[in-house]
N, C-alpha and C positions, 0 to 999 in steps of 0.2 A: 813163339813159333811164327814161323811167318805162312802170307797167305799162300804162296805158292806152293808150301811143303803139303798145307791143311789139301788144298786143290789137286795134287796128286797124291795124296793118301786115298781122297774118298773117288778118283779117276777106277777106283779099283772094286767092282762090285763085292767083293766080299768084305771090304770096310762095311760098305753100305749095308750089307745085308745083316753082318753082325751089330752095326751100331742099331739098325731098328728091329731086330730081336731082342737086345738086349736091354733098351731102352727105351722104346717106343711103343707101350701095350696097345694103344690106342691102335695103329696102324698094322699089330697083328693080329689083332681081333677083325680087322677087315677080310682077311684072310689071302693072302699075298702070294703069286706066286712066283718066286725067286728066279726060279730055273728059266725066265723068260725075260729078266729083265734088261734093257737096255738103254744105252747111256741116250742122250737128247741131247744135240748140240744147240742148244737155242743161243739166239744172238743177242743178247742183253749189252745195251751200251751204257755206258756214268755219261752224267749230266754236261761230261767236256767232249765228246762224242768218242771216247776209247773205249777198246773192249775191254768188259769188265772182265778182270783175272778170276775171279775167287766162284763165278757161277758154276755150281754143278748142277745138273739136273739127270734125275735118271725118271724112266717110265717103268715101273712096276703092276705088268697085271693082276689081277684079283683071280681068283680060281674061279670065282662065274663070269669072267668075261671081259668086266670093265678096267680100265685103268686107270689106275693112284700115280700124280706125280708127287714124288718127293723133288722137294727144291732146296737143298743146302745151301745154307748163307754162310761161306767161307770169311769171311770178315771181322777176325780176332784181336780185339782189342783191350785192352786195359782198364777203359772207362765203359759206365753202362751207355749204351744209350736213350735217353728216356723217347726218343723218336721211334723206336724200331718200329711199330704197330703201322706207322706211315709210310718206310720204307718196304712194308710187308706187300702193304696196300696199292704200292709201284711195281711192284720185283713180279706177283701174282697177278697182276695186267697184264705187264710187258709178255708171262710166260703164256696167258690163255690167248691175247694177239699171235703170238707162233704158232700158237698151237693152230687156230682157225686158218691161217692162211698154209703149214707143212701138210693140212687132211683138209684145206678146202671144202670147211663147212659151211653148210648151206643153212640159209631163215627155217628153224625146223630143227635143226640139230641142236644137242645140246654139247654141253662144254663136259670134258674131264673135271672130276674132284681133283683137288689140288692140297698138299698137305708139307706145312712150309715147318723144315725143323733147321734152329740156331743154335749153333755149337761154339760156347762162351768157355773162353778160357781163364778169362780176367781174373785179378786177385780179388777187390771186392766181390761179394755175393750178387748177384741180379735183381738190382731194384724196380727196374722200370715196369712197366705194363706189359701186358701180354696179349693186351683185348684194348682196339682202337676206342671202343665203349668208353673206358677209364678213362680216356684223353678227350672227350667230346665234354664241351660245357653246355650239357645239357639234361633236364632231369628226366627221369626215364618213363616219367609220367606225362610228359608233355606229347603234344598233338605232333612234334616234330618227329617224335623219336621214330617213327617208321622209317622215315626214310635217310635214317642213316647209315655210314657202311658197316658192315660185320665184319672184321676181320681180326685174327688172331693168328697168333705162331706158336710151336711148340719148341718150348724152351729147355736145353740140355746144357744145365750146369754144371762143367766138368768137377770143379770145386765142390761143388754141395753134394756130391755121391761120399757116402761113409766108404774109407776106406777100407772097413772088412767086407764089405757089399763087393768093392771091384776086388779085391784079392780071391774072391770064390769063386767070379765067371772065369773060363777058360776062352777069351776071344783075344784078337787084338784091339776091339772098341778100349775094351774094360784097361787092356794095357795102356794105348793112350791115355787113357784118363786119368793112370796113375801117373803117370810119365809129365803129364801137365800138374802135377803136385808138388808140393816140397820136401824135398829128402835130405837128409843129409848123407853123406859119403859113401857110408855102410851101408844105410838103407838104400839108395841108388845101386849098390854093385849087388843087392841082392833081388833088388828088382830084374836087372839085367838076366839075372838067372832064370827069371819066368819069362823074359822076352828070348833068349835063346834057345830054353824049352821048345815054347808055342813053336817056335821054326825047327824045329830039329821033329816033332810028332805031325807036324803038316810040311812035308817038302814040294818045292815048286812055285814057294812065290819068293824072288830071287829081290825081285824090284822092291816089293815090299820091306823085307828084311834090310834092304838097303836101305829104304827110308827110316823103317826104326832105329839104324846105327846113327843116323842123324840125327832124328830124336832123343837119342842120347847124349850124343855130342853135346847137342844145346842145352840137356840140362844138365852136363860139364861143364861146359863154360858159365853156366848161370853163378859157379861159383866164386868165381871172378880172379879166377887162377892164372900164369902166364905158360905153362907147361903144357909140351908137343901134346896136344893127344891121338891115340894111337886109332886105326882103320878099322878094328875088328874088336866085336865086342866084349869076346874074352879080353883079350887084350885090356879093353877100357877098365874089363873088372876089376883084372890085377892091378891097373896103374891106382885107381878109388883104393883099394885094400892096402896098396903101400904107400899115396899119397894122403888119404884120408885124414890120419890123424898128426899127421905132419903141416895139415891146413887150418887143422882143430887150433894145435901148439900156436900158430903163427897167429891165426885170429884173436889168441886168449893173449899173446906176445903184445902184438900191434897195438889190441885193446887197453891193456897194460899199461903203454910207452904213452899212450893219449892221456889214460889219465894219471898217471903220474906227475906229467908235465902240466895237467892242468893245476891240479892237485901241488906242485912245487910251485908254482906262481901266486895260489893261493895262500899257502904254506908262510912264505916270507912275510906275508901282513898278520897271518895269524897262527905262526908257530910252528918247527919245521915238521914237530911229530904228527900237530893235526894236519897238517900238509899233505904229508906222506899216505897216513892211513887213510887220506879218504882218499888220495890219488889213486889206491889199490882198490877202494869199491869205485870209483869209477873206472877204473879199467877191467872189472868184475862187472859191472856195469853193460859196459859196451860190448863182454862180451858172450854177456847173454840176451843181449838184443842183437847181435848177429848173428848166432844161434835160433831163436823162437823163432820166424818166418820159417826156417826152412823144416820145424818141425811141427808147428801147428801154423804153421798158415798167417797172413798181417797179423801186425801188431797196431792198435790203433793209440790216438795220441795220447790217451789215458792212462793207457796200458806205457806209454813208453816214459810218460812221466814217472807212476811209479815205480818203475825199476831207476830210475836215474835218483831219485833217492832214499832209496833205500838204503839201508845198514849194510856193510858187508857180512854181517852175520845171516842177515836176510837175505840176501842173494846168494848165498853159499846154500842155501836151506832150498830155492828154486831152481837152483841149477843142477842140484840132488834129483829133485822132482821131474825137471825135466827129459831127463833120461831114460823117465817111463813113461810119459806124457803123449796124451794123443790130443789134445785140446787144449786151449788156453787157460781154460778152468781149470786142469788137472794141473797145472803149476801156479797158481794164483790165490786160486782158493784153498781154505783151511781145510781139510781132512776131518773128516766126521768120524767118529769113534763111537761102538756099540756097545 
C-alpha cells in the first residue's frame, strides 16, 4: 500500500482513535480524551528539503488536561529498518521545535509528552530495535551512559497480530490489518463481507469506505491477475467468488506447464517416464509455493527448498494440509497423534 493511501486513512480521526484503542494499551491507560482531538499540521521536511507526505500528527488531550502527541510514521516498507530508533530521534525534535515556536514557549515551560507509534506492514516480522539503547555501543555500566539519548517508538506490527485477535475486534484498524494479510480468493471475498458490514452499521464515513474499496483493490491486484476489477465492493465479491478458482486452475495449469518442461529436458538424458513424473511434482511444486504466502504468510529459503524436492506423493499430502492451515507448521510439520 502506498504512503499516500496510509496518510489519508489516518487524516481521519476515527482511524486514529480506533487504532489506539485497539492497539495501544499503553496510551489508553493515560486516559485520553478523543472527543477533543485534533489534527497538527506540523511542518516536517526530508533531508532534500520537500515536504514530507507520510507525517501525520494529531494532538490528543488527556482527561486531566495535558496533551499526548501521537506522531505516526506513515513510511511502509518491505524491509526493516534497523535505523528507525535515529529517525525517531529526528521526527520527535523536528515535532517539539513546532511545537515551542506554534505556543511560543517560554524558559520555564515545559514540553508536551510525545508518543511516536510505527505502523509496519512488511512481510518479514520487525527485527530491528525499538530502544535507541540497543544501537549505542556502549555498556550500561559505564560513566557515559547518563548522558545518552532515551528514545523509543511504539511498534504496531500488522503481520504479527494472530488473526483470530483481529477477526473479534469490530473497528476498521483491525480490518486494515487484515486487509494487509495474505488471503487467498475466498478468504478475501469473505473478508469483504466484514468491510461492507462495518459500513453499512456506521453510516457517514463515505471517504473512508472509499478508501477501503481501494484497499481491496490492491489486495486484488496483489494477485497478479489482468481482469477489469470492478468499483464497488460487492461487486469485487462476486468477481473473487467467480474468478477465484479459475486463478487457483491456472496457477496449478502454469505450475504444471514449468515443470513439465523442465521435467522433459530432464527426461531425454534420463528417461522419458522419469522425466515426466517429476515434471508433475515440480509443477505440484510450484504450485504450492504459490499458494503458501498468501496463506500463511513468506516462505523462507528452507522452506522453499524443501518443497522443490519433494515426492509428489509428498506434496500431494501438504497441499491436503494446507487447506486447513493457518501456519507454516501446520503444513510442514508431522501431526501428533494421542
Amino acid at each position: 500500500m502506498s504512503d499516500s493511501l496510509y496518510h489519508r486513512l489516518f487524516s481521519h480521526p476515527v482511524m486514529v482513535e480506533q487504532l489506539v484503542r485497539e492497539f495501544v494499551p499503553e496510551a489508553m491507560a493515560a486516559g485520553l480524551d478523543f472527543s477533543r482531538m485534533e489534527r497538527v499540521n506540523a511542518k516536517f521536511h526530508a533531508s532534500t528539503g520537500s515536504r514530507r507526505e507520510g507525517d501525520v500528527v494529531w494532538r490528543i488531550p488527556t482527561i486531566g488536561g495535558e496533551d499526548v502527541y501521537l506522531y505516526l510514521l506513515c513510511e511502509f516498507q518491505s524491509t526493516v529498518d534497523w535505523w528507525m530508533p535515529v529517525r525517531t530521534q529526528v521526527y520527535e525534535g523536528l515535532l517539539w521545535q513546532h511545537v515551542i515556536v506554534e505556543k511560543t514557549l517560554k524558559a520555564g515551560d515545559r514540553l508536551p509528552p510525545v508518543l511516536m507509534l510505527l505502523l509496519y506492514n512488511g512481510e518479514p516480522r520487525w527485527s530491528a530495535p525499538t530502544n535507541i539503547a540497543d544501537l549505542i555501543a556502549l555498556p550500561t555500566d559505564s560513566p557515559l551512559w547518563p548522558w545518552q539519548p532515551r528514545v523509543r517508538y511504539h511498534l504496531l506490527d500488522m503481520g504479527a497480530v494472530p488473526d483470530d485477535d483481529l477477526a473479534s475486534r469490530d473497528s476498521l484498524a483491525a480490518l486494515l490489518f487484515r486487509l494487509e494479510q495474505h488471503h487467498e480468493p475466498d478468504e478475501l471475498a469473505n473478508l469483504i463481507d466484514d468491510v461492507v458490514g462495518w459500513f453499512r452499521r456506521h453510516p457517514g464515513y463515505e471517504e473512508l469506505k472509499s478508501l477501503f474499496t481501494e484497499l481491496v483493490r490492491q489486495a486484488i491486484e496483489g494477485f497478479g491477475t489482468s481482469v477489469t476489477i470492478p468499483d464497488d465492493l460487492m461487486e469485487m465479491k462476486t468477481m473473487l467468488a467467480r474468478q477465484g478458482e479459475v486463478w487457483k486452475q491456472r496457477w496449478l495449469a502454469e505450475g504444471e506447464a514449468r515443470g513439465e518442461a523442465r521435467g522433459e529436458a530432464r527426461g531425454e538424458a534420463r528417461g522419458e517416464a522419469r522425466g515426466e513424473a517429476r515434471g508433475k511434482a515440480r509443477g505440484k511444486a510450484e504450485m504450492l509455493l504459490r499458494l503458501l504466502p498468501m496463506r500463511c504468510g513468506p516462505v523462507s529459503p528452507e522452506i522453499e527448498e524443501r518443497v522443490r524436492k519433494a515426492s509428489s506423493e509428498q506434496l500431494d499430502e501438504w497441499s491436503v494440509r494446507l487447506m486447513s492451515a493457518r501456519t507454516l507448521e501446520d503444513v510442514f510439520d508431522e501431526p501428533t497423534t494421542h
